[in-house]
C-alpha positions in Angstrom: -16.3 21.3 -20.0 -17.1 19.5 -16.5 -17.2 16.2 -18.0 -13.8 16.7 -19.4 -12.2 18.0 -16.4 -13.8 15.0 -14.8 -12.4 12.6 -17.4 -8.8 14.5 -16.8 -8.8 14.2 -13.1 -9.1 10.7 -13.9 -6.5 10.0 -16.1 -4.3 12.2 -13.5 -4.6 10.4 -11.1 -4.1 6.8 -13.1 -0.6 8.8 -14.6 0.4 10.0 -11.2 -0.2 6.4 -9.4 1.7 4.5 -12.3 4.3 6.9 -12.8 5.1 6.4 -8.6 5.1 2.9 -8.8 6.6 2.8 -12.2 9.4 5.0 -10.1 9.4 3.3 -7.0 10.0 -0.4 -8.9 13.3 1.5 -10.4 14.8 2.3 -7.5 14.0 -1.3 -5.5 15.2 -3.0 -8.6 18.2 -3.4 -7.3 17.0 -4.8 -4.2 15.0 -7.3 -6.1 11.5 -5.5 -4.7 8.9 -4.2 -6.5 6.6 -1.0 -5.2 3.7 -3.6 -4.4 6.1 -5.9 -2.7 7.2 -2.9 -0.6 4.5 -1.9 0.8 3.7 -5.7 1.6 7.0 -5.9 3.9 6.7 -2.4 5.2 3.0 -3.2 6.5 4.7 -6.1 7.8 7.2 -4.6 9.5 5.7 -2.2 11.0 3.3 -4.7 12.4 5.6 -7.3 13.6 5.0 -6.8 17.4 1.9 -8.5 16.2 1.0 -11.5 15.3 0.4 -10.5 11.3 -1.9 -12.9 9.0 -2.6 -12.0 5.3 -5.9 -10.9 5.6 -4.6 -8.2 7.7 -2.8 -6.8 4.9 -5.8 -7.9 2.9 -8.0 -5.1 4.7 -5.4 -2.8 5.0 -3.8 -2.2 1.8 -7.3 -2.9 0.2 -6.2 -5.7 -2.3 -7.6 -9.2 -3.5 -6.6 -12.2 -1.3 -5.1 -13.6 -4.1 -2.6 -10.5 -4.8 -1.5 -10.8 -1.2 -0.7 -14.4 -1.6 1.1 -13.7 -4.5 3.1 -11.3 -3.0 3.7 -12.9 -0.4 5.0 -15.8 -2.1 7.8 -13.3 -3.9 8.7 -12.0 -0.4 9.0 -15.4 1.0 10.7 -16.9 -2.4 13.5 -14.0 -1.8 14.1 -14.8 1.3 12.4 -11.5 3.2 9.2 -13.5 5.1 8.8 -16.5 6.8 5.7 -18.1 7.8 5.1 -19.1 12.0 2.9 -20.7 13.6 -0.2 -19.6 15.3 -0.5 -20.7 19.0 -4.4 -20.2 19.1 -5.5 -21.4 15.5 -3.3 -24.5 13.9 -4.8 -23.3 10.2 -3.8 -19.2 10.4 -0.2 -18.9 10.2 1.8 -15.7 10.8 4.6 -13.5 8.7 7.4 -13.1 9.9 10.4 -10.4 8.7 13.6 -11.9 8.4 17.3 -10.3 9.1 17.5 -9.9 4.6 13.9 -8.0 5.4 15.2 -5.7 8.3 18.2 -4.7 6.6 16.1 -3.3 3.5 13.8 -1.2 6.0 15.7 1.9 5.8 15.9 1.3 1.9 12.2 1.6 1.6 11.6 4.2 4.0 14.1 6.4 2.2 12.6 5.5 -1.3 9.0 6.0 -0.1 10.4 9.4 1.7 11.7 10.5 -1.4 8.9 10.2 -3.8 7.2 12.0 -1.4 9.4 15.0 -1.1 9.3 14.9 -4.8 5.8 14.6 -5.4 4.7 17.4 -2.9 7.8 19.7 -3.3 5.6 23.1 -4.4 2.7 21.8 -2.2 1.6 24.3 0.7 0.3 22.7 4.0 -3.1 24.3 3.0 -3.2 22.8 -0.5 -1.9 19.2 0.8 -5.0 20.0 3.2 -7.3 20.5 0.4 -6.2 17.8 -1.9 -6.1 15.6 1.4 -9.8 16.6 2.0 -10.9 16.0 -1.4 -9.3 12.5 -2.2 -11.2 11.7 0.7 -14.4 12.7 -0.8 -13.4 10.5 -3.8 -13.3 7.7 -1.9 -16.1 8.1 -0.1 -18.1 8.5 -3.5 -16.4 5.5 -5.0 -17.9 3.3 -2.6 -21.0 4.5 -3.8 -20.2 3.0 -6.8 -20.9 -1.0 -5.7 -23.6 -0.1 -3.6 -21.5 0.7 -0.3 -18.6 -1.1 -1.9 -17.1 -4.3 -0.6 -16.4 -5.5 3.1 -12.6 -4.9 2.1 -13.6 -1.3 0.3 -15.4 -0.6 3.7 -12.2 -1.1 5.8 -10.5 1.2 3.8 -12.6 4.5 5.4 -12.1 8.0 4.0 -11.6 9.5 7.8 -8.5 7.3 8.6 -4.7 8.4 8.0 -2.6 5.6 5.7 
């Protein structure tokens, strides 16, 4: 019986993550965004009194250089990033937000909002608590799983807020 409640918590969790994304690329279709692509601009964004390089999103979002790049490319493509220079290193270059990026902040923040609200509408403090607690401890034990995991599973700690 544990084994399968294991194997269910599992699948859970793969349903809930695709079903928010799956939901999240609906409502930015219109925008011409996908879910991965908004959480690429909002990092950005939220970062851009900063000087903002990829690997920073690299480590923070915890994804492959290459998917980074790749999603970057789409931003920049539709007209939502540009690259800068870098003043101390000629090879780094920074992201920059444009105007088309800024005027879709709200959009995200709304979108992101709501599948919040709906995703955590019966939830009591205490049992976002719990489940906050216990996703935690998932994480930690997935790291486990590689040995201590990755430099860029490392960055992404158990005891920080996203």
């Amino acid at each position: 019986m544990c084994d399968n409640k294991k194997e269910s918590i599992l699948k859970n969790s793969k349903f809930i993550h695709l079903k928010i994304e799956s939901t999240i690329n609906s409502l930015m279709a219109d925008k011409g965004i996908t879910a991965a692509q908004s959480h690429v601009l909002m990092y950005i964004l939220d970062h851009q009194s900063n000087d903002v390089c990829s690997t920073d999103i690299h480590k923070y979002l915890n994804i492959s250089r290459a998917t980074v790049s790749g999603l970057i490319k789409k931003l920049r493509v539709n007209g939502y990033l540009t690259y800068e220079s870098c003043g101390c290193d000629e090879r780094q270059k920074n992201i920059a937000v444009t105007a088309k990026a800024l005027a879709l902040r709200e959009d995200i923040e709304s979108c992101m909002k709501w599948i919040e609200n709906c995703v955590f509408f019966d939830f009591s403090e205490s049992e976002l608590e719990i489940m906050d607690r216990l996703q935690r401890k998932m994480i930690d034990s997935t790291a486990k799983i590689t040995g201590g995991g990755n430099i860029n599973e490392r960055n992404y700690r158990s005891d920080k807020t996203v």
